[in-house]
N, C-alpha and C positions, 0 to 999 in steps of 0.2 A: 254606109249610105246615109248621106241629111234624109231624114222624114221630117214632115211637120204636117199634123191633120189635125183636120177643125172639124169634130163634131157638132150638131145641134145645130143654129138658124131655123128657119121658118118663117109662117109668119105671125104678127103681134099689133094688134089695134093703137092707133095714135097714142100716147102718154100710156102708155104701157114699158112692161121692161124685159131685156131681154141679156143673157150670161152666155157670151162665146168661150168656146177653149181652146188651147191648140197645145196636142203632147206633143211635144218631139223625141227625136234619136238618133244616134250618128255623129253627136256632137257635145262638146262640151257647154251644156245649156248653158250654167254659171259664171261664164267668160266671156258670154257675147250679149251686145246692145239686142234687145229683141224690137218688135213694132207691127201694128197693123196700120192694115190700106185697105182700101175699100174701091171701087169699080161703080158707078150707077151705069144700067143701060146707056152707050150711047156716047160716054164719057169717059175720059183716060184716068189712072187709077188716081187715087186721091190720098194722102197722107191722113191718118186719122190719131194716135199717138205713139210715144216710143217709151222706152223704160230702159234703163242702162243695165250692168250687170247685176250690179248691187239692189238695185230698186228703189234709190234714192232720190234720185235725177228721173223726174219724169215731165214730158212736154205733149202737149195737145194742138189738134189745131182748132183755129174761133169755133170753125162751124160745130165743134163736139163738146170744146170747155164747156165744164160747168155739169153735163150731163152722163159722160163718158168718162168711166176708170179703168186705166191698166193697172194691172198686177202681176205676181209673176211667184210662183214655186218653185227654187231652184231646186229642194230637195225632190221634187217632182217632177222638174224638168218640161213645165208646165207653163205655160203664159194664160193670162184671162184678159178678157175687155165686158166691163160691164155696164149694160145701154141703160140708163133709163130717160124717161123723157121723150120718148121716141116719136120721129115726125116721120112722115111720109116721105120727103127727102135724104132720109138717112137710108132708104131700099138701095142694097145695092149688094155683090159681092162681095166677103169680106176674107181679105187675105192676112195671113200670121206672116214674117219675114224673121230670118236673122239667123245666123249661123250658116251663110251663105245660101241661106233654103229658101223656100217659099212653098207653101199650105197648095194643098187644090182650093181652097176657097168654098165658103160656102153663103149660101143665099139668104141674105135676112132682107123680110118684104114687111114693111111697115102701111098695112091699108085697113078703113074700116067695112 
């Protein structure tokens, strides 16, 4: 059975930072493109970056360049996404993808 669960979110004052995780299992981590989305209330999900197998090949979208890193532990079978910089716009669900899975998703709330 894919799992993939994302501990941690919450929430984190404006220009603050914030380190998602997402373990998975059921699948061969180090073989597959991984990637996070994200969700704002109200709003259909949103591309937020991806990371190939390797960890070489990495792509963002504008609204996060610059502020936003993926990363990825294949020995660990682990992805991360690390916020800093964070606006109030970036509150939203944030889901792990890949390995035909998908995270429950969890809530990072960006308010002062």
């Amino acid at each position: 059975e894919v799992q993939l669960v994302e501990p941690g979110g919450g929430l984190v004052h404006p220009g603050g930072s914030m380190r998602l995780s997402c373990a998975t299992s059921g699948f061969t981590f180090k073989n597959y493109e991984m990637k996070w989305v994200r969700q704002a209330p109200g709003k259909g999900p949103e591309w937020v970056a991806r990371i190939n197998s390797g960890g070489n090949i990495i792509k963002y979208s504008d609204a996060v360049k610059g502020r936003f890193t993926i990363s990825r532990d294949n020995a660990k079978s682990t992805l991360y996404l690390q916020m800093n910089s964070l606006k109030p716009e970036d509150t939203a669900v944030y889901f792990c993808e890949g390995g035909a899975g998908r995270g429950q998703g969890t809530q990072v709330t960006v308010s002062s």
